[in-house]
N, C-alpha and C positions, 0 to 999 in steps of 0.2 A: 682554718678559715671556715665559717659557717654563714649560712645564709636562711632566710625566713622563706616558708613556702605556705602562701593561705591556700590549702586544700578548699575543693568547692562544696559545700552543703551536699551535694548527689553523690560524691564519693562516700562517707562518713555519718549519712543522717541528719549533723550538723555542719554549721560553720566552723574551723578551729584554725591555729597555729602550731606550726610543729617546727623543731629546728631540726636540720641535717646538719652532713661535715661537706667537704667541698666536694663531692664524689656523689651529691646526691642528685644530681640530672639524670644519674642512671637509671633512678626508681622513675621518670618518667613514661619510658614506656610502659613498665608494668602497670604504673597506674593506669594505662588509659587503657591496655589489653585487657584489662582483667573489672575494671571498673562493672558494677554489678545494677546498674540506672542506666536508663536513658540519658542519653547528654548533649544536647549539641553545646559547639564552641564553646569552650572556658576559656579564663585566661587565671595564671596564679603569679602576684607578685616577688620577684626572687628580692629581698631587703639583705644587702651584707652585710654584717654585722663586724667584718675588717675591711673598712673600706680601704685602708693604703695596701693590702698587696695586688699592685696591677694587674702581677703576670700572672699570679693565679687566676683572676677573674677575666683574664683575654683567654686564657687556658680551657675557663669555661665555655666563656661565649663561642668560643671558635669549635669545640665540641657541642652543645647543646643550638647551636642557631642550625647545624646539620642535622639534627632530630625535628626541633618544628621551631617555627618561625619568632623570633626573639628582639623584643625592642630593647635597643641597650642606652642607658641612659649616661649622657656623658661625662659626669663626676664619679664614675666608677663605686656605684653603690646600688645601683638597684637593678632589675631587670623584669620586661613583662614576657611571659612566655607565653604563647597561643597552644591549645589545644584543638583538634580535631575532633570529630561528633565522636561519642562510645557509644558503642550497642550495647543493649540489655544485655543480661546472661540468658534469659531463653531463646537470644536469637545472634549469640555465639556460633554455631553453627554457619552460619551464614556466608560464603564464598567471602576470600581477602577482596574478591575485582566487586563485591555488591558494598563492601565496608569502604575502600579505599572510594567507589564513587561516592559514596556518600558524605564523605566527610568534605571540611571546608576549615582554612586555615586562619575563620577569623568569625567575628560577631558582625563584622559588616560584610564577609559576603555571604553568611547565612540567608538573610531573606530572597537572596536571589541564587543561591547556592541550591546543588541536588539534595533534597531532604528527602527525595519521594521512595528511599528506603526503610524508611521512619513509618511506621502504625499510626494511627490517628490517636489512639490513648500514648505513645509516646510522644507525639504530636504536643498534645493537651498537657501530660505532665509538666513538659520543657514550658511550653508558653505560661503554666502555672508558677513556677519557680521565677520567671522572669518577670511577671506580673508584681510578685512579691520582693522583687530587689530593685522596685520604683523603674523596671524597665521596660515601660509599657509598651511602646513600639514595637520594641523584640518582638515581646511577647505577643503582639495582636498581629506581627504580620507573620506568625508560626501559629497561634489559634485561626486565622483565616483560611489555613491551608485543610482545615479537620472536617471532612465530609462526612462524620457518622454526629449528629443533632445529641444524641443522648449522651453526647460524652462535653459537650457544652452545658454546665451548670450555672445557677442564677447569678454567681460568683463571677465566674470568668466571662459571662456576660456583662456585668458593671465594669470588671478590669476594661473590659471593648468599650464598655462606653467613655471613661476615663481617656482612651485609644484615642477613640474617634476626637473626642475633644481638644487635646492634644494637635492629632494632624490640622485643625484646623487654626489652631495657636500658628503653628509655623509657617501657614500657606496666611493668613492674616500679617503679618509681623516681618514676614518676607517680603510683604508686596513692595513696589516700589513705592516713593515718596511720592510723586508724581501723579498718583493714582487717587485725586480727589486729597490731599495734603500740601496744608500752605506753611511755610515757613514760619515760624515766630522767632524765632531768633537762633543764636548760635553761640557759644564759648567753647575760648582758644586762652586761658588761664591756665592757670594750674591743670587744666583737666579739659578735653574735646568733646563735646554733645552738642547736640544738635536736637530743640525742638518744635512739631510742628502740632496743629490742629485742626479738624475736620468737623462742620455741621453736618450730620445727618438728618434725615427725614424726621420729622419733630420736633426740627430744634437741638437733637442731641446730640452733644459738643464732646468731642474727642479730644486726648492728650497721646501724643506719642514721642519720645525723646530714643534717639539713638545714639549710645554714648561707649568710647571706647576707655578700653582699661588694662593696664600689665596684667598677666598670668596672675603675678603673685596677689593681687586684689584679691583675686576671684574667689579663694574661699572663705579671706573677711569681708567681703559684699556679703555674701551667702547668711553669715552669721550676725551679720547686722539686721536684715531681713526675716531670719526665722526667730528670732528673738522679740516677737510682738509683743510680749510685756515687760518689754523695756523703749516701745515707741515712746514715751509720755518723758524718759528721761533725753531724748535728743532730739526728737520733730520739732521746728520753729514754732513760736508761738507769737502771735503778731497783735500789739492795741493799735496800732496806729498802721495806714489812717482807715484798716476794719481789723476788728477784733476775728480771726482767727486761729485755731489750734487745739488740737489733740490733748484733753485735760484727761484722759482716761484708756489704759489699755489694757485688756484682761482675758485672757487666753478658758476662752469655755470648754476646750477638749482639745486633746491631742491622740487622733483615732487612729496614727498609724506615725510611721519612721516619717515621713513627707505629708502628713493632711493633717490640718490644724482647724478649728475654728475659732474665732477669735472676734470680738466685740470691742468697737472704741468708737469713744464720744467725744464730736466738736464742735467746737464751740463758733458760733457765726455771727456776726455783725447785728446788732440791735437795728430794726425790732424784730429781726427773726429768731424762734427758739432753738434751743441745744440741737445738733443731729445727732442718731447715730446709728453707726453702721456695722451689721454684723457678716462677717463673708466669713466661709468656707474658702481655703487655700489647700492647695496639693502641688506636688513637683513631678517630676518622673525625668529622665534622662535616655539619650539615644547616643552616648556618649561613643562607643563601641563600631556600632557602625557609621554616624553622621556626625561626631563630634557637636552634639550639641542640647543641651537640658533647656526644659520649658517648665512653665509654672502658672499659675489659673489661681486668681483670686474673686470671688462671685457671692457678691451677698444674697442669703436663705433665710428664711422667716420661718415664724414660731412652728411651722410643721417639720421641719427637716431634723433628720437621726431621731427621730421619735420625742419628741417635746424637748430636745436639748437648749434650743436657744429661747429664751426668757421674754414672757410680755413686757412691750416699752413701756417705758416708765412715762408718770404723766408731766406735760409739759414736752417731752424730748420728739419728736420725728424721725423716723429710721429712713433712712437713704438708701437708693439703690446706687448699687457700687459694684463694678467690675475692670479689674486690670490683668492684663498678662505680661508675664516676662520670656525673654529668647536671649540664652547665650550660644555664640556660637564662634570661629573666628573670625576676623576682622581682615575685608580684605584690603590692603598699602594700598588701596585706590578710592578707598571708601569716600564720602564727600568730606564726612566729620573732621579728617586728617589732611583738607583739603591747606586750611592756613596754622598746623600745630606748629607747636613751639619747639617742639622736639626732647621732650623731656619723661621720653622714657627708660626703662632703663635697660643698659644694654645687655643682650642676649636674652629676654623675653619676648614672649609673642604677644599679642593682641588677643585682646578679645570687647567681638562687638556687643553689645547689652542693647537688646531695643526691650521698650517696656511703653506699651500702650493700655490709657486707662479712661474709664467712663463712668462720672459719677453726676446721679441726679438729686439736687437736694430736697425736691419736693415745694417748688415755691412756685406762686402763679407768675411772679416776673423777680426775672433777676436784673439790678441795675448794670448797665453796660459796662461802669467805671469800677465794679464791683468783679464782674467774668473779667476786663480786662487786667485789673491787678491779680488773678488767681493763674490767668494763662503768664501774661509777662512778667509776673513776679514772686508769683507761693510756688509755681513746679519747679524755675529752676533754682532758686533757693533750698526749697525741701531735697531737689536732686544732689546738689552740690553738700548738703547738710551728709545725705546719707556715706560720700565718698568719701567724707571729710572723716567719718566717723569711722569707716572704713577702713581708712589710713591707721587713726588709732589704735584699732584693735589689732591690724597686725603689727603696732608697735609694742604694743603690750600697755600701753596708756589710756584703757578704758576699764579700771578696777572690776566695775559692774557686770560687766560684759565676759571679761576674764572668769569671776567667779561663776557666772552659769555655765564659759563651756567647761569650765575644770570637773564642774558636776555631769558635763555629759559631754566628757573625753570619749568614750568609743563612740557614739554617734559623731563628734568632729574627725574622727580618728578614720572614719568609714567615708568621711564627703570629702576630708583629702586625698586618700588614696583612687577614690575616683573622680578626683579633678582631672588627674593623670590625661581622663581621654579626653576631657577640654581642650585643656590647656597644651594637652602635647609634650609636656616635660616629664619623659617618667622617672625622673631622679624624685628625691624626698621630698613631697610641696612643701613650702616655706607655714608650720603649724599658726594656725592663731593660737595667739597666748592664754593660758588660762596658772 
């Protein structure tokens, strides 16, 4: 019997895979005694590789969940193991009673967990490491704790700013409904969402939809979304009775694993001309401690990343455009689930999806019958569009879709394994097809 153990980048330099024999939970304490970085909380997924022998793998669990704390998944195939902070090697020395307070047996009670054994440059390493596996949170609420300035570089200052923006994704996205949010309508079809809209100060008209979805969705949502240049092969596209729709989507940069920038042009009812809108997107995840990923899409003009986005073309209008997305779970009381049909499937969890967005197309008057068909009938159209396609992909019935993640299997390969702390299932997530 063997099993899969993703070693963390701070042990080894890099990230890798390495296979042991069943007997290999032993090497975990040495690994973390001997561990030669700073570390707070790891966690390394155990993948069986013979999932039918039980007794061996209760053999393990029942030894290895006595060393450190172990989520065991219940199809008898995987397992997530929690590590404890590791000290440097220069500061080995250090009393077991200064180690053992220090450590914490998880990434969610790190931030409120004793680190104050931790250096400030160890401090900054960990929040640096954490900044670059899209976990921004971690990472800023462990660089918030760093009292020496000169060890804050201009780098991990943008990571805080990314942070900051972030926190406010989730205290925005969280509020209640209630809180200046009028209903527009609701479905209880194939699928529960719920959405509302808000005038703010200038006239500007907010969209927000809070929509619930099975576990297993959640990493073909993901992959319908990050694949912007394939919006133009599924977004609606509407002649009657206004010409709207997404004739164009074209991916300007891809500047990191989660931040894209991306350009697309629609098309708007005569006699207004073309728009288009170019946003800047990024994701980051708090999976670990709060079970839950955010995402920020904000359109930037021709100055942003040093002349990357392109003068508009003549005739077109560029819009400003801002949405954000919040997964996280879904609580059995939520309102959305208030009249469901019940047609999930059994022994998955929920997960809530609110996604609120704000787009101004640049026009001195919009006709009312014009805003009212985009509110009552392009969001949840376009919404129900994206689920639909959703579904497809994790049936493996969207050809196009299949062949870009087959081209970038380890990046699907890396957003399912950490669906895990979504979604709460740490058995094998159900892959999108490629």
């Amino acid at each position: 019997m063997t099993f899969l153990i993703k070693l963390p980048r701070l042990f080894l330099h890099h990230e890798r895979d390495i296979t042991f024999g069943a007997n290999a939970f032993l090497l975990i304490p040495f690994l973390v005694t001997t561990g030669s970085y700073s570390l707070a909380h790891r966690s390394i997924l155990c993948d069986f590789k013979t999932s039918g022998l039980r007794e061996e793998y209760g053999q393990f669990a029942s030894v290895a969940t006595s060393i450190f704390p172990l989520s065991m998944s219940s199809n008898g195939h995987t397992a997530m193991v929690n590590f404890p902070i590791v000290k440097t090697a220069a500061r080995q020395d250090t009393s077991s009673t200064a180690t053992s307070t220090c450590a914490t047996t998880a990434d969610s009670n790190l931030s409120s967990g004793d680190v104050s054994c931790l250096t400030d440059a160890e401090l900054a390493i960990e929040a640096e490491r954490l900044f670059r596996d899209d976990q921004l949170l971690a990472g800023a609420r462990l660089l918030r704790r760093v009292q020496d300035a000169n060890l804050i570089t201009d780098e991990l200052r943008h990571f805080l700013e990314l942070a900051t923006i972030s926190e406010r994704i989730r205290k925005d996205l969280t509020e209640p409904t209630s809180e200046g949010w009028t209903k527009q309508g609701e479905s209880h079809g194939n699928r529960d969402f719920t959405t509302y809209y808000k005038i703010e100060d200038g006239g500007k008209l907010k969209c927000r939809i809070e929509s619930v979805i099975e576990s297993s969705l959640y990493v073909p949502f993901l992959a319908v979304m990050n694949e912007t240049e394939l919006y133009d092969t599924w977004v609606p596209k509407w002649r009657f009775p206004f010409k709207l729709g997404i004739s164009r989507s074209k991916k300007l940069a891809q500047r990191a694993r989660l931040d894209q920038v991306v350009q697309l042009t629609v098309d708007l009812p005569w006699p207004m001309n073309k728009r288009e809108i170019v946003f800047w997107g990024f994701a980051e995840e708090d999976g670990m401690a709060n079970r839950n990923v955010g995402a920020k899409l904000q359109s930037v003009g021709e100055g942003f990343d040093n002349g990357l986005v392109p003068s508009v073309d003549r005739g077109v209008v560029r819009m400003d455009f801002e949405a954000d997305f919040l997964f996280r779970p879904c609580p059995e009381d939520h309102s959305a689930l208030d009249k469901t049909e019940g047609k999930y499937p059994e022994g998955e969890s929920k997960i809530l999806l609110t996604f609120v967005m704000y787009c101004d197309p640049k026009v001195s008057f919009v006709p009312h019958s014009f805003m009212n068909f985009c509110t009552r009938t392009a969001v949840g159209t376009v919404w129900r569009m994206i689920l639909h396609v959703a579904e497809q992909v994790r049936a493996g019935e969207r050809p196009v879709h299949a062949e870009v993640i087959a081209h970038k299997r380890d990046f699907y390969d890396w957003v399912e394994e950490r669906s895990a702390y979504i979604t709460g299932d740490y058995g094998p997530p159900p892959k999108v097809h490629s």
